[in-house]
Every structure is written in C-alpha cells, then in structure tokens.
C-alpha positions as semicolon CSV with decimal commas, in nm:
position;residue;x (nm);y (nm);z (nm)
1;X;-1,779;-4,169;-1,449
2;X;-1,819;-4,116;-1,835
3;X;-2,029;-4,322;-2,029
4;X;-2,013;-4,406;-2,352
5;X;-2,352;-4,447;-2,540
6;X;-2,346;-4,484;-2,923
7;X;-2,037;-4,342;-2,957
8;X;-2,140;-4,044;-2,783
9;X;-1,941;-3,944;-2,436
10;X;-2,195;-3,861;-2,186
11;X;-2,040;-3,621;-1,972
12;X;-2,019;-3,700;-1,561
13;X;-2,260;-3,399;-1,458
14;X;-2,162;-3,113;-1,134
15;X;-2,371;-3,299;-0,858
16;X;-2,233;-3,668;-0,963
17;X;-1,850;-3,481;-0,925
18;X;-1,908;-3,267;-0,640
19;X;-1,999;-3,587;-0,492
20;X;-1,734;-3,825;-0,583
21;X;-1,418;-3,585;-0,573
22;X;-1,654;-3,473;-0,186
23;X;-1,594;-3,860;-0,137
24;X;-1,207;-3,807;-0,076
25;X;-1,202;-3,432;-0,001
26;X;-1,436;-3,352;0,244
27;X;-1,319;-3,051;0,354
28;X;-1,383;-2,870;-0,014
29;X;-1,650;-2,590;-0,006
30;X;-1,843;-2,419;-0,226
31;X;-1,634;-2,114;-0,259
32;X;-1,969;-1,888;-0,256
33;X;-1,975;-1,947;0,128
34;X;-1,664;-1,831;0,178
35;X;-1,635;-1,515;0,284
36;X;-1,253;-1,374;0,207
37;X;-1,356;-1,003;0,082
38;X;-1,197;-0,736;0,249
39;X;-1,384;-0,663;0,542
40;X;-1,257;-0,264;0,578
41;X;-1,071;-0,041;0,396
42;X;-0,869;0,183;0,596
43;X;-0,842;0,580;0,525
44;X;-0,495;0,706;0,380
45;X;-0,568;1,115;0,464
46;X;-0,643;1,175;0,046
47;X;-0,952;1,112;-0,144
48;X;-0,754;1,058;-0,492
49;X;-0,492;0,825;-0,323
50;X;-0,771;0,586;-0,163
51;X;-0,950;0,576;-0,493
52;X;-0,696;0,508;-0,668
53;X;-0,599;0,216;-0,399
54;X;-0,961;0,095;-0,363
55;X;-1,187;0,253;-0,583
56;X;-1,332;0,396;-0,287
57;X;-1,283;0,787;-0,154
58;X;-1,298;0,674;0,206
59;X;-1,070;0,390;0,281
60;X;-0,745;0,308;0,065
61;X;-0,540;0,035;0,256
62;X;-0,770;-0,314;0,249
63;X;-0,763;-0,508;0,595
64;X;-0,653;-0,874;0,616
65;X;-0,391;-0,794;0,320
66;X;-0,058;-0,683;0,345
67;X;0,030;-0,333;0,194
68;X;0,375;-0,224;0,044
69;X;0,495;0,171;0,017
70;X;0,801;0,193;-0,202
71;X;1,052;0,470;-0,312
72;X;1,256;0,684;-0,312
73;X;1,355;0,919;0,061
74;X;1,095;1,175;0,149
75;X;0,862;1,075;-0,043
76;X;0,603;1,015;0,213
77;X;0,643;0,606;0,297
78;X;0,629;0,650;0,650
79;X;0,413;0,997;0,685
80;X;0,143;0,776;0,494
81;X;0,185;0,459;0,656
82;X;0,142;0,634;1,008
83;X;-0,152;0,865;0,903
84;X;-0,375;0,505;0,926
85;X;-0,358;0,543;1,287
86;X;-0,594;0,877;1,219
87;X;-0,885;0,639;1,123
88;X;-1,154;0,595;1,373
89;X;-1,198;0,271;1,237
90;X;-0,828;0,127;1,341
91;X;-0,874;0,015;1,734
92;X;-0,488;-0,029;1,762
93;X;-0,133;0,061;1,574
94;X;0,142;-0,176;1,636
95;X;0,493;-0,030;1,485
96;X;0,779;-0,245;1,407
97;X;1,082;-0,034;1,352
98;X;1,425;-0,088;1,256
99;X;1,471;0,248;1,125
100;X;1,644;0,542;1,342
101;X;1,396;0,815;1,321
102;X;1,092;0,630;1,089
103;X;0,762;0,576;1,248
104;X;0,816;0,753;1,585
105;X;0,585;0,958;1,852
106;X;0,718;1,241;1,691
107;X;0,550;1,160;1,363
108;X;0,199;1,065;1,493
109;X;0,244;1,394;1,664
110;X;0,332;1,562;1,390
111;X;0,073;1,471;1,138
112;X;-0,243;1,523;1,480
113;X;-0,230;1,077;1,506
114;X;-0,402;0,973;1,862
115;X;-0,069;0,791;1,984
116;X;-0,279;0,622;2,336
117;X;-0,405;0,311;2,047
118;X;0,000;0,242;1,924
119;X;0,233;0,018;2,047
120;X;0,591;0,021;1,954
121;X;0,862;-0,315;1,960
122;X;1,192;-0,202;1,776
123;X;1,295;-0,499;1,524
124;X;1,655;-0,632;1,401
125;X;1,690;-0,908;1,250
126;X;1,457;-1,188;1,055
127;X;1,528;-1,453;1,318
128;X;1,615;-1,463;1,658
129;X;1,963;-1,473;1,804
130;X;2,183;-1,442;2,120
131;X;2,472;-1,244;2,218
132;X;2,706;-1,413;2,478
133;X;2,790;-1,211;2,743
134;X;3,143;-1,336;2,775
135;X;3,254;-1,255;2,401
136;X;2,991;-1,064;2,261
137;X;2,981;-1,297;1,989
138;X;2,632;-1,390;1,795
139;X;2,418;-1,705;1,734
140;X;2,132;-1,778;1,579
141;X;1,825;-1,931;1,768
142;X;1,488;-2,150;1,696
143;X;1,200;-2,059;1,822
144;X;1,197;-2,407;2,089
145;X;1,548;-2,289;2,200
146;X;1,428;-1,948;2,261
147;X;1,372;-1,924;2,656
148;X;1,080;-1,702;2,854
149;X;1,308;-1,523;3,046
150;X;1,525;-1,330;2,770
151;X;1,850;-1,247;2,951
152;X;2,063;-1,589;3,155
153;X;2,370;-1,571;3,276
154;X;2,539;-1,602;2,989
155;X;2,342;-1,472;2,723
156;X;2,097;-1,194;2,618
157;X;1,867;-1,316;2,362
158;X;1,657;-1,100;2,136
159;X;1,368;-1,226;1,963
160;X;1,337;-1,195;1,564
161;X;1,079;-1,067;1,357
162;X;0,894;-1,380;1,205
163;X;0,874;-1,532;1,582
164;X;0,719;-1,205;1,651
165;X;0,467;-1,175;1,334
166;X;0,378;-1,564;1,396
167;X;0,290;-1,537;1,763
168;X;0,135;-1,199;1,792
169;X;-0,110;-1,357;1,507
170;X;-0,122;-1,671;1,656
171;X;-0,296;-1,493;2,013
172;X;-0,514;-1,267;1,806
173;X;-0,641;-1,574;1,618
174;X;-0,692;-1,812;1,922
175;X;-0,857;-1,566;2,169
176;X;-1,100;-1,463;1,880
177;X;-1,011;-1,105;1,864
178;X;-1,201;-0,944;1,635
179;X;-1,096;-0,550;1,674
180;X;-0,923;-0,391;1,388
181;X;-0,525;-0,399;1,413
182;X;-0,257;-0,240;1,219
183;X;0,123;-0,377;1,206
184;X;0,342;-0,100;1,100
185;X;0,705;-0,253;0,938
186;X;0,940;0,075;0,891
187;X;1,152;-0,004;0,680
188;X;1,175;-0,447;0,566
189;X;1,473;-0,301;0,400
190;X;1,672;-0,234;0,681
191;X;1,601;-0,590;0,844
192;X;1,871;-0,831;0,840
193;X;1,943;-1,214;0,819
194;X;2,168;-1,297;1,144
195;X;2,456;-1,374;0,925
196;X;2,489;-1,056;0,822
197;X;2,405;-0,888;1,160
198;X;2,720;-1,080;1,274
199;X;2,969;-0,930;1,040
200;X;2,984;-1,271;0,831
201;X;2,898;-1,317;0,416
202;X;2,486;-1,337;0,407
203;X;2,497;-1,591;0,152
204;X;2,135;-1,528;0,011
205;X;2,010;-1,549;0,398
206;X;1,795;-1,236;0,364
207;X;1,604;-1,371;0,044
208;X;1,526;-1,691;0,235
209;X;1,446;-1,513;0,514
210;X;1,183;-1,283;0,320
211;X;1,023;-1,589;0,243
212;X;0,946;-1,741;0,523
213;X;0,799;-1,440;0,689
214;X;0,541;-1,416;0,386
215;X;0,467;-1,751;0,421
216;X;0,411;-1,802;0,780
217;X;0,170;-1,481;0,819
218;X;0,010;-1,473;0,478
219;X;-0,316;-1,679;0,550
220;X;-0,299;-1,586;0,877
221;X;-0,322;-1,244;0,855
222;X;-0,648;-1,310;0,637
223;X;-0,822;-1,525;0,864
224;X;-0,773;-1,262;1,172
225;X;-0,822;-0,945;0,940
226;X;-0,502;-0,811;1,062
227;X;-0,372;-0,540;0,835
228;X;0,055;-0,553;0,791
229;X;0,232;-0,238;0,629
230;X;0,563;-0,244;0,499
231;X;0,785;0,042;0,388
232;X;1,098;-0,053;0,143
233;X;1,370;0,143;-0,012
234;X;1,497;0,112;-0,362
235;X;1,832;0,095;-0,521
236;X;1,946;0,190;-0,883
237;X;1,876;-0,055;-1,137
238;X;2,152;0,037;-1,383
239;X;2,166;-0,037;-1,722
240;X;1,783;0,051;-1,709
241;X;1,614;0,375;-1,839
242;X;1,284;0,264;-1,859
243;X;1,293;0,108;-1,455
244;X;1,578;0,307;-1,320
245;X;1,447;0,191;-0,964
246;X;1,414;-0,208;-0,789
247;X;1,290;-0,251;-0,423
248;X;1,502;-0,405;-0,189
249;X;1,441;-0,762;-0,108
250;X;1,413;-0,949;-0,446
251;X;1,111;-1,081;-0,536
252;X;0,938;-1,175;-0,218
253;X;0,816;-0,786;-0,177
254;X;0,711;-0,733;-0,468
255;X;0,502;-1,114;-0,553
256;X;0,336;-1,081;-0,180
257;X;0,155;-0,778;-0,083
258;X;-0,186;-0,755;-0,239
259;X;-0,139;-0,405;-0,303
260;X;0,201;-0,183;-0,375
261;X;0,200;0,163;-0,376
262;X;0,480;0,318;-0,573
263;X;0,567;0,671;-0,462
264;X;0,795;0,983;-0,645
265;X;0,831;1,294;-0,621
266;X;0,732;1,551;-0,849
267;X;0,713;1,881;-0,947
268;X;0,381;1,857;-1,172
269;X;0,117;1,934;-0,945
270;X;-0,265;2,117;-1,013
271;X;-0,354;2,195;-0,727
272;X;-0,087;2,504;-0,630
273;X;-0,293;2,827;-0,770
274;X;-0,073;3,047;-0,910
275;X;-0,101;3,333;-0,576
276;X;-0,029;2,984;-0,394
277;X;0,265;2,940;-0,620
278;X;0,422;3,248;-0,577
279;X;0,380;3,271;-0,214
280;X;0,602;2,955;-0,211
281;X;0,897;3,052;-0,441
282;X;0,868;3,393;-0,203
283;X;0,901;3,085;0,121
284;X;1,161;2,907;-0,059
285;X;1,411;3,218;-0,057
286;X;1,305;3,323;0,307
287;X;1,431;3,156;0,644
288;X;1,134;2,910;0,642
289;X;1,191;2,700;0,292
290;X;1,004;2,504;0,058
291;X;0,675;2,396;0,244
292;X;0,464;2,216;-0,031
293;X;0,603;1,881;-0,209
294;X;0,410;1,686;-0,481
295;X;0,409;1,299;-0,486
296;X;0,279;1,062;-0,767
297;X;0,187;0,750;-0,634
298;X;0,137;0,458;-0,883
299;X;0,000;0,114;-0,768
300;X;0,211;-0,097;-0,914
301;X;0,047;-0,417;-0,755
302;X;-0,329;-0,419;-0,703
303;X;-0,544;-0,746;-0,681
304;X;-0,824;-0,526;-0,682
305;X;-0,880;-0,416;-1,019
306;X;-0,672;-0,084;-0,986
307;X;-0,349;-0,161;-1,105
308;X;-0,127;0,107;-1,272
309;X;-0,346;0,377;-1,137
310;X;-0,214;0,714;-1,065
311;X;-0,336;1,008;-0,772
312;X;-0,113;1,298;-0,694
313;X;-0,104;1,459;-0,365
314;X;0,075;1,738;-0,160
315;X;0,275;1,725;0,154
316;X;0,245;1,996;0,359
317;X;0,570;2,046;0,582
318;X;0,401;2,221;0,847
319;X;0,085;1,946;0,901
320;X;0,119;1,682;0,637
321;X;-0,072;1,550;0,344
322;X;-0,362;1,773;0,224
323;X;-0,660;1,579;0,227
324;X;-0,831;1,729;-0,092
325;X;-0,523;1,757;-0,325
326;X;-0,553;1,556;-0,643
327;X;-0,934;1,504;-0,612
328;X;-1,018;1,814;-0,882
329;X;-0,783;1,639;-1,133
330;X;-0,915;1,276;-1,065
331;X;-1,297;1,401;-1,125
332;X;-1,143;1,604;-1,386
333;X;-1,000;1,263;-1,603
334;X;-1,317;1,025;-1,476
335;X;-1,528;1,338;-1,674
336;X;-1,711;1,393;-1,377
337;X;-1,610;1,761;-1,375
338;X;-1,634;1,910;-1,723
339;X;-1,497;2,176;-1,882
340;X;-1,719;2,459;-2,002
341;X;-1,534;2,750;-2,164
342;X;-1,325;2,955;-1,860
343;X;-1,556;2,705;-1,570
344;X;-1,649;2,388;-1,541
345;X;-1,941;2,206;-1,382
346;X;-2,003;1,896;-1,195
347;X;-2,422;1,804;-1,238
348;X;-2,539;1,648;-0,954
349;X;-2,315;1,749;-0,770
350;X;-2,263;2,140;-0,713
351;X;-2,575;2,328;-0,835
352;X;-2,338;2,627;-1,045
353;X;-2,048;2,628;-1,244
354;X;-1,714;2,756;-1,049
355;X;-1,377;2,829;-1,157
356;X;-1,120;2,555;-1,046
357;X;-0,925;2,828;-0,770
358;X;-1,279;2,782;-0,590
359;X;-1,339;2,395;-0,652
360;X;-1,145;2,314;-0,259
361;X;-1,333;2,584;-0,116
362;X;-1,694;2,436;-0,264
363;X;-1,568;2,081;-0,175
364;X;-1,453;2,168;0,162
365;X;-1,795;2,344;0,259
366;X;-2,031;2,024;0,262
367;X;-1,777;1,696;0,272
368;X;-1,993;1,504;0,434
369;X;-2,279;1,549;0,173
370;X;-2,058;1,578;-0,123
371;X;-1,827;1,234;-0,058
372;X;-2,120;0,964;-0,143
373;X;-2,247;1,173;-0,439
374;X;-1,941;1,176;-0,573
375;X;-1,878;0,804;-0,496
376;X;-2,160;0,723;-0,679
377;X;-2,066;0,912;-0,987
378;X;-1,700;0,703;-0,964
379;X;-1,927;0,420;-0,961
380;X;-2,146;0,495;-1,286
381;X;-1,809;0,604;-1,451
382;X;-1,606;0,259;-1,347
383;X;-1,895;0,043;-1,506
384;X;-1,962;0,305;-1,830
385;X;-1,513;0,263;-1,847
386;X;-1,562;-0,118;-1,844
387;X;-1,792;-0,135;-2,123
388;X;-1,600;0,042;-2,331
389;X;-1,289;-0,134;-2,267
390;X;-1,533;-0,461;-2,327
391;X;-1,558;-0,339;-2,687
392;X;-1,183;-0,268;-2,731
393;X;-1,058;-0,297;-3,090
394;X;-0,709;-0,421;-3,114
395;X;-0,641;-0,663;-3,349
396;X;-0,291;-0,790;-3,216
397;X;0,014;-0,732;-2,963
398;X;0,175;-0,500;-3,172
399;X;-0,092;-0,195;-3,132
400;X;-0,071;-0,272;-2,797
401;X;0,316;-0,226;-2,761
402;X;0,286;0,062;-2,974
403;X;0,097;0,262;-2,708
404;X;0,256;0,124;-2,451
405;X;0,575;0,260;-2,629
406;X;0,373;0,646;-2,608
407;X;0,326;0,675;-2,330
408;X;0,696;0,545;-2,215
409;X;0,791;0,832;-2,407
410;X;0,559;1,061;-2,272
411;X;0,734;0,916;-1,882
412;X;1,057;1,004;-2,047
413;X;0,982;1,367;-2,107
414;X;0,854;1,398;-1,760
415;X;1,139;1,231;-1,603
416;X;1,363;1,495;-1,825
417;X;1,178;1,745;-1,677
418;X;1,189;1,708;-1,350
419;X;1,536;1,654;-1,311
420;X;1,585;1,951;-1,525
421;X;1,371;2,105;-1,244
C-alpha cells in the first residue's frame, strides 16, 4: 500500500503490486511471454496487395486472424480469397459456401489452385434447424438437441454454421493440430438467421446471429492459428456521397476481422503499356472481349499498422491476377524507384537504369534474388516514413480536416471519372 511519510505519498513500487494484485489473480502473466504475433502470413498472388496487407511482399493474409474482402461484384472477393490455397505454406482449404457459383472446383481450377488439400461443406443458415418431413415446415435447433444421426423419421436436420465453426475449432484445438488451415466463408452475406430462412419477419435475428459467431471463434481461432476468410457484399448507402457503399451485416463485420480489404474496380491502372493498351481496345471489339480489369484495394481495417493503404492490381480473364502488377507504382511512391529524366533507377537493386515498359521484364528475370532486396529497402523506407511522421507539424484538427477534405475531393474526381468511363 501507499505510505505517507512527511506529507509525501510514497508510491507502492511494480514488484510490491505484481505481487499483491498476483495474490488474487494468479493466472495474470507478464504479457512479454506471451506469444500472440502472427505466426504466418499467407501469399495473396500480388506483391503490392500483400504489402500493402502486411508490409511484407510475400504473405498478405495473417494466420490466427480473421480476414474480410468487401465490394462490389467482380471485383475479385472470391478469385483472391481462393488464390490462398496456391501457397505452399497452407496444408489444407476448407470452403464454406452459401453462394451458387462462388468458391467452386471450377475456380481453383481456373486460377492453377492444387484442389487434393480443400474440403468443401455448403452452409445455410447461422444456426441449426430441422425440416419435418410431414409438413415441410422449419424449426430451429440447439446444439444438445441436435442428434448424430442427421435424418429420423420425421425430420431432416441440417447443422448451422456457428455449430460448425465451434466444433471444427474445438477438434483442431484438442488433438493439438498444429498444420496450417484455411476456412473459406463465400459470401457471410448470403447466410441467414432461421427466421428468415422460414419465410417469417427476421426481427434483428441476423445481427444477433453475427455476433455470436465472432464471439464463439474469435480467441479460438488465435489459440489454434486457424486462418477464417469472409467475403461480403455491399448495398447503397443513400443519402451518402462521400461512402456511397456499407457491408452487409451491421457492425459485427466490420468491428471483428483484424484486417478488411476493401476492393473496386477501376479504370486507372500503370501497368497496361500503351501496345498492351491497344491490343485490348482491338480484344474488346473482337469475339473474345475485355480481358484485363483493374482493382484498387484499400484496407480499410488493419491492426497492423497498414490501415488506409492502397495497391492496384490486374485480373487477367484468361488466368487471373498478375502477380507483378502494381509493384512498379508501389516502389515508385515508397521512392525506391526514382525518376531520372526519360528512366529511372532502383540502386541496389538493378545495376542500370531501364525504362518502365522493361521494369516486369527485369523483375521477372531474377524474383527470387530481387524479392528480399527489395523487402529490405520497404523496410529502411517504413522506419525513414515514421520519423518523419514523428516530427509532424500540425498545430490543430482543423489542418488535419483540411487535407483530409483534398484528398476527398481528389476521390470525387476519380469517382467522376470512372463512371464517366
């Protein structure tokens, strides 16, 4: 406790409080010999998308965490979320669908996935339920209710998606399995409360729901370094310029993941060279369409320093998304690659200066040797960035809003833009 000594409070030191509030909490730790980092980080198929998820070229999605891809259609939530399976790294895939024609064989085909490591359990509802036989009519069901055999005489029951988060964790944690696992959720959107799978009024079901599927696998995914991906749609937020888009679900999506990856489509792009360019307005007029499409992705929810960061990438129709695209332009803001008259150079990196048509081909000669120079290069840039944003001189909120209200502006042109386009 305190003392008081000539009017002077003698404060109780560290050791004399670890060991008195230690007295009644034994179970506190000293939070140094915990070990909760991320254990591996999980490749997306693009340099600039994983940096910008992780600060790492290599791996973008962190295990143990859960993962959100928002958006708009076709912009790449479930070619992305699939293309994790391509990672040596990842020992199995499980996908959860509820989505006609999402995360399908056809996709892991499509994109050159190994499909003999995934596992696929089509998904309904939040909670589990049973449809009489007799009526066809629909019930609700806890998991003690829920029997091992899943068709009676009278019923065929169908098991719900937080009894079948919570126990496929539960095993993993208590037979010690320590391999690297994926869940795959395509799309939480389309996942319903049983009230409204029924026909009847939801009645805010679905929001409750949401909740108690974050918080019964949220620790637990940590603790067994299971990764879970979720795709989401979005709906029109009218009477909003600025935020014309909300995800589906309410707040639960959006406060849970650790990181959220916001994706649109775009027409700005730097990595089309203009013979590239014209070969594809030529493809766009001819019998085989448009086969490039360029997507922003924004993380709109990182709790690993890399919030609001952008990359840009292409999808390919005809294999996927190109594994280089963006990169040039990242270096290019990070001033890594500099600008020098008509070239540019890149020291310590590539011995010559090059023009930027030949900066893929350069890249794409040597990856191997070129991916940890260039990490480390990120690395000196991230720490030389933090110092100067150490030293920041802005005396009150309203600079702040005022370039905050720029660069909305800047958005706004864009946006213009591109529907113009």
């Amino acid at each position: 406790m305190a003392k008081k000594k000539d009017d002077v409070i003698e404060k109780t030191s560290f050791s004399e409080l670890d060991k008195l509030i230690g007295e009644e909490f034994s179970e506190l730790v000293d939070i140094s010999k915990v070990d909760n980092d991320v254990k591996n980080w999980f490749d997306l198929g693009n340099y600039a998308l994983n940096y910008a998820c992780s600060k790492r070229l290599t791996g973008g999605i962190p295990s143990g965490r859960i993962t959100s891809f928002w958006g708009l259609s076709s912009t790449g939530k479930s070619l992305l979320m699939a293309g994790v399976a391509k990672d040596p790294s990842v020992d199995m895939v499980v996908v959860l669908s509820c989505e006609g024609g999402g995360i399908s064989k056809s996709i892991f085909d499509f994109i050159g996935a190994p499909i003999d490591k995934v596992r696929y359990l089509p998904v309904t509802t939040f909670t589990n339920y049973k449809v009489s036989k007799e009526n066809g009519s629909i019930e609700e069901v806890t998991d003690k209710d829920l029997p091992a055999k899943l068709e009676t005489d009278k019923f065929i029951y169908h098991k719900g998606l937080i009894s079948i988060m919570k126990k496929f964790i539960a095993n993993i944690e208590y037979k010690g399995v320590k391999s690297n696992i994926v869940i795959l959720l395509d799309s939480i959107a389309n996942i319903k409360s049983v009230r409204e799978f029924s026909g009847t009024q939801d009645m805010g079901m679905k929001g409750k729901n949401l909740n108690d599927l974050f918080s019964s696998i949220d620790n637990a995914i940590e603790r067994t370094n299971v990764s879970f991906l979720f795709s989401n749609k979005v709906y029109t937020n009218f009477g909003n310029i600025y935020d014309p888009y909300k995800q589906s679900g309410g707040e639960s999506v959006i406060y849970n993941p650790s990181l959220s990856i916001k994706l649109t489509a775009t027409q700005d792009s730097e990595d089309v060279s203009d013979a590239d360019l014209k070969e594809e307005k030529l493809r766009r007029k001819s019998a085989l369409g448009s086969s490039l499409k360029t997507v922003r992705a924004t993380i709109s929810k990182s709790r690993f320093g890399t919030e609001s960061r952008n990359a840009t990438f292409l999808i390919d129709s005809c294999y996927g998304i190109t594994r280089n695209s963006g990169l040039f332009e990242m270096l290019r803001d990070f001033d890594i690659i500099k600008k020098n008259g008509s070239m540019y150079t890149m020291e310590g990196v590539f011995e010559k200066a090059f023009y930027k048509k030949d900066f893929a081909k350069l890249f794409s000669e040597n990856e191997a040797k070129y991916i940890p120079l260039l990490q480390e290069k990120l690395n000196e840039a991230e720490e030389r960035i933090k110092k100067e944003r150490i030293n920041i001189n802005v005396s009150d909120m309203s600079e702040i809003a005022a370039m905050q209200e720029t660069d909305d502006e800047g958005d706004d042109i864009v946006s213009e833009m591109e529907t113009d386009l």
